[in-house]
Residue, then its C-alpha position, 0 to 999 in steps of 0.5 A: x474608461x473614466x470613472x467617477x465614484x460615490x458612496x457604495x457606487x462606481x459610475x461610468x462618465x455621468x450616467x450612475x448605475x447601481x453596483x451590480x450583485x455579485x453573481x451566485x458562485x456558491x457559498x464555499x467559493x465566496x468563503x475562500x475568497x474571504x479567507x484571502x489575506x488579499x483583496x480581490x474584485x471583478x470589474x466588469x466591462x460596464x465599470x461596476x463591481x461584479x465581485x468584491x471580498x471581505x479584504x479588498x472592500x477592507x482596504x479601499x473605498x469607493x473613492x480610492x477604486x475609482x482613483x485607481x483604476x483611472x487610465x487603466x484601459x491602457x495600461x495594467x501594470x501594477x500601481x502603488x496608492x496611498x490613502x488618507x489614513x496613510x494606507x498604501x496599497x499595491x494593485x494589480x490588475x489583469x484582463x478577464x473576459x468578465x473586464x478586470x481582475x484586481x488585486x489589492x495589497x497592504x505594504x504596510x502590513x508588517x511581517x513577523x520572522x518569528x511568527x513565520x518561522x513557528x508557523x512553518x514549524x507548528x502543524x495547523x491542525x493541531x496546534x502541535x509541532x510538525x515533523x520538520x520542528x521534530x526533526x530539527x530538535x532531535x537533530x539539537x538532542x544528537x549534536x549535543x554531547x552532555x551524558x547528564x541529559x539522559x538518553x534520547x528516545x523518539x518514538x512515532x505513534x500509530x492510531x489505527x482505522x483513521x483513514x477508514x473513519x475519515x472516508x466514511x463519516x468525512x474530513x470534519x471528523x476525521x480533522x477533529x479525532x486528530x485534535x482530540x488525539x492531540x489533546x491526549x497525547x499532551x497529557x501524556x507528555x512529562x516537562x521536557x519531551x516534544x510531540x508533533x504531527x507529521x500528518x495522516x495517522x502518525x504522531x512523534x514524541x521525543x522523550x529524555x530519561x535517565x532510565x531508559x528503555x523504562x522511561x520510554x517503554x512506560x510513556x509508550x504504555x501511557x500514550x496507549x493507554x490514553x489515545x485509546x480511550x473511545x472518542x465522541x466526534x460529532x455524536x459518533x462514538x470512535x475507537x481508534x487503535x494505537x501502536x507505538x514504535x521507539x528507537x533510543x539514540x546509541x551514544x556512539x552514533x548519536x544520529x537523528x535521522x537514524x534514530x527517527x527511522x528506526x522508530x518508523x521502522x519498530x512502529x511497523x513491528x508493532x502493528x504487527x504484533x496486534x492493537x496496543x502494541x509498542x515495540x523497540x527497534x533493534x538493529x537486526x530490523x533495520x538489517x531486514x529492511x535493507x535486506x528486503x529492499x535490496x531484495x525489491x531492487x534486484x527483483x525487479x531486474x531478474x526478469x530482465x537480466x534472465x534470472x529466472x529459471x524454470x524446473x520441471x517436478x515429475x508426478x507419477x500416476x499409479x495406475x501405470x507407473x509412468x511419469x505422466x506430467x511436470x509442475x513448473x516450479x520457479x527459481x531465482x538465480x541471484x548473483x547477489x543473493x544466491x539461490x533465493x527460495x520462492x517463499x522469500x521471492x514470491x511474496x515480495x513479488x507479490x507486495x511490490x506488484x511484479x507477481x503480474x509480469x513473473x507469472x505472465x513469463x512463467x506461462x508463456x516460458x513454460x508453454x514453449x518449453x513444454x511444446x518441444x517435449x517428445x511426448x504429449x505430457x501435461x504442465x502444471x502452474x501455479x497461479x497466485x491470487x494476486x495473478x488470478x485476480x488481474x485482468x489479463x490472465x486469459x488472455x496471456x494463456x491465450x497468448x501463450x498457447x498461440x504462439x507455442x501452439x501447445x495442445x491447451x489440454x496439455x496445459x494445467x493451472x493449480x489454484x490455491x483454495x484462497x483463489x475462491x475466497x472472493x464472493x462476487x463471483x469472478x473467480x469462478x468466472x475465470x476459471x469457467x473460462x480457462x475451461x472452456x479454453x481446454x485447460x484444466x484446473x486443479x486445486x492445490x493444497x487441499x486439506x488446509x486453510x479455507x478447505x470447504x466441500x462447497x468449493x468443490x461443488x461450485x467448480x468441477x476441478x479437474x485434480x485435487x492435490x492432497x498437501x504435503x503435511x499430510x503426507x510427510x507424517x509418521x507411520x502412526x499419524x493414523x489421524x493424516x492417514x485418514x484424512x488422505x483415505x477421505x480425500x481420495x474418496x471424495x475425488x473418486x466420487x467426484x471423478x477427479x484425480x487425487x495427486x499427493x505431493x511432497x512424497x519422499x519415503x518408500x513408506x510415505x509412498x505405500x501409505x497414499x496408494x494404499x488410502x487411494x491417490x491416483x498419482x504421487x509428486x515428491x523427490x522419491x520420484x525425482x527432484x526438480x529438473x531444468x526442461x533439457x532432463x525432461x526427457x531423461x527422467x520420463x525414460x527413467x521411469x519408462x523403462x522401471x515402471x515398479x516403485x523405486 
């Protein structure tokens, strides 16, 4: 290919074209090739320039493309040129369908360390530090041993809804809350102390005082008080909460990547305390944390490992004192941490997404547990929220029922009143389809929450259970006396049974049959049993059929 050049032209051998316009690849795609630091053009395979940026038409002319790109039919290898202003340019070239890619680079550009060293450490967003110089000059504050200094405080800072604002009203503001937020939080700074960006909604500052905790606690108030304040982004009118977490460094473990931790862990601690808030890390948090996290680790090799058991709860029906069916009640048998009672367990479960895979164990143990009983008594399980929010519920009692082929109305699932919290529908829908399976559904812990009638009007339950703290009142509650007395009516009315749990007392005993239940639940009958003492307690009661 021998090409000749003229001004704002190239040519092939004698016959001159014009440059060809570059084709429409949109406007954002030819601003960031514009933003390149190297120059860069498309030579098409007629030798004109089909696309050149702002830096390569910088860097050369016509003349020098022409110069350059002679005899690179043969050969792409990068070259080296020197221009007449004393320039030199490194090119490479590489095919393309369209011809040649090629790129163009000044070596005389010279490259400041400095300059690349506080690049690296400053966030560009902001202007501020990033957490990479913040950790570096905490790690300078803990090596140094002069007590004179004052006491180091970190403390990261939490601004609330930005993630909401920049997916509804985009990136443009949510880029230019955060330089606000910035210009704030400088204002807030005293001479010494050190703020950065490390990305998302989170800031840190760095701050020496002598009077600490009250130095630190009074800029946490200053830097809420201010980054509080309403913004106006882009004629939006934005307010963003805050919360500030902080962590003195000891003076006997001066460790940065602790300390910058426990601020992280305190600013957790403060967002649970409500807008506005700032709180201290003490060590009994950082003690939660490992605690749960060794909680999480364990969790999730106690399925695996057969950790889980299964105890059976009686409930016992009035009407002919006979043990007429079993809550499944779950228990973690750690070798590490003990007995773990399910209202630790489960809520991590929950968190760290396992609720799905325990819950499907639970079905699936309990329904062939429950097919080898000598008689045809119900089960009962608990299904969470979160588990009846996934998809696969159905069929996994489905599952279930087929391969331990229990009679599906042996089978019995107790959801809690937040199950039907949802409006679009779903829940009832899944519970209409657990119904037609031949499962029945009762509600549990009626009474408390989110209890409504219309709940009851919206899906037949099969049960109502009456909760606990009604139950486990004094006699003279007459208050929880009369609420259960309506809670049996209404069932009654209704055609549901009506089963009060957490029955302990031969008085709390007497007072729900006499307002009415249908069946009692409760260590009065009988504690939590493995599935092998099943048949031991319903002969028990088969053989007393007057209260104990």
């Amino acid at each position: 290919m021998a090409l000749a050049a003229s001004p704002g032209r190239i040519v092939a051998g004698s016959g001159e074209s014009d440059r060809a316009s570059a084709p429409d690849l949109g406007a954002m795609a030819l601003e960031a090739l514009d933003a390149l630091a190297v120059g860069v053009a498309v030579v098409g395979t007629d030798s004109r320039i089909l696309l050149e940026n702002r830096r390569f038409r910088e860097l050369l002319g016509s003349s020098a493309m022409a110069a350059a790109l002679q005899g690179w039919d043969d050969d792409l290898a990068s070259r080296e040129i020197a221009l007449e202003c004393g320039r030199r340019v490194r090119l490479a070239a590489a095919r393309i369908p369209q011809g040649l890619l090629v790129s163009a680079e000044d070596l005389r550009r010279s490259v400041d360390p400095k300059r690349v060293a506080d690049l690296a450490r400053t966030d560009p967003l902001t202007g501020l530090g990033n957490r990479a110089m913040f950790q570096e000059r905490l790690a300078e504050l803990a090596a140094r041993r002069d007590a004179k200094a004052g006491t180091v405080a970190a403390l990261t800072v939490g601004l609330g809804r930005f993630k909401d604002i920049r997916e509804s009203l985009g990136h443009p503001v949510g880029d230019a809350l955060q330089r606000l937020a910035a210009d704030r939080l400088r204002q807030a700074l005293g001479p010494d102390d050190l703020a950065a960006r490390f990305g998302g909604d989170e800031f840190g500052l760095i701050h020496v005082g002598q009077a600490q905790p009250q130095s630190a606690a009074a800029l946490a108030e200053r830097v809420i008080e201010l980054l509080g304040r309403p913004y106006v982004v882009e004629g939006h009118l934005l307010n963003t909460p805050v919360n500030v977490g902080i962590a003195l460094m000891p003076a006997e473990k001066r460790d940065s990547s602790h300390t910058l931790r426990g601020a992280d862990l305190a600013l957790c601690r403060a967002r649970q305390a409500g807008h506005g808030t700032f709180r201290f890390f003490e060590a009994a948090m950082d003690e939660q944390v490992q605690t749960r996290r060794r909680l999480e680790l364990d969790l999730r090799r106690a399925l695996a490992m057969r950790e889980f058991v299964l105890l059976y709860q009686p409930q016992l029906n009035l009407a002919s004192h006979e043990i007429t069916g079993f809550e499944v009640l779950l228990r973690w048998y750690s070798p590490q941490h003990g007995i773990v009672p399910p209202s630790v367990f489960i809520p991590l479960a929950e968190e760290f997404g396992l609720i799905g895979a325990i819950g499907e164990w639970i079905i699936r143990t309990a329904c062939r547990e429950a097919a080898g009983w000598q008689r045809p008594l119900s089960v009962a399980i608990n299904v969470s929220a979160a588990q009846f929010g996934a998809s696969n519920l159905v069929p996994v009692i489905l599952s279930a029922l087929g391969e331990s082929r229990l009679d599906p109305h042996r089978l019995e699932l107790e959801i809690t009143e937040s199950v039907l919290l949802k409006d679009d529908g779903s829940a009832l829908d899944v519970l209409r389809m657990v119904r037609q399976i031949g499962v029945h559904v009762s509600m549990d812990d009626f009474g408390t929450g989110y209890s409504s009638l219309s709940r009851l009007h919206s899906f037949p339950f099969d049960k109502i259970k009456v909760d606990q703290s009604f139950v486990r009142v004094g006699p003279s509650d007459a208050s929880a006396t009369a609420i259960v007395r309506a809670i049996a009516a209404l069932g009654r009315s209704l055609g549901m049974a009506i089963i009060a749990e957490g029955v302990e007392t031969a008085e709390q005993f007497d007072r729900v049959a006499a307002a009415g239940c249908t069946d009692v639940q409760g260590y009065l009958i009988s504690p939590p049993v493995p599935a092998d003492r099943i048949a031991d307690v319903v002969r028990e009661h088969s053989a007393s059929p007057a209260r104990t």
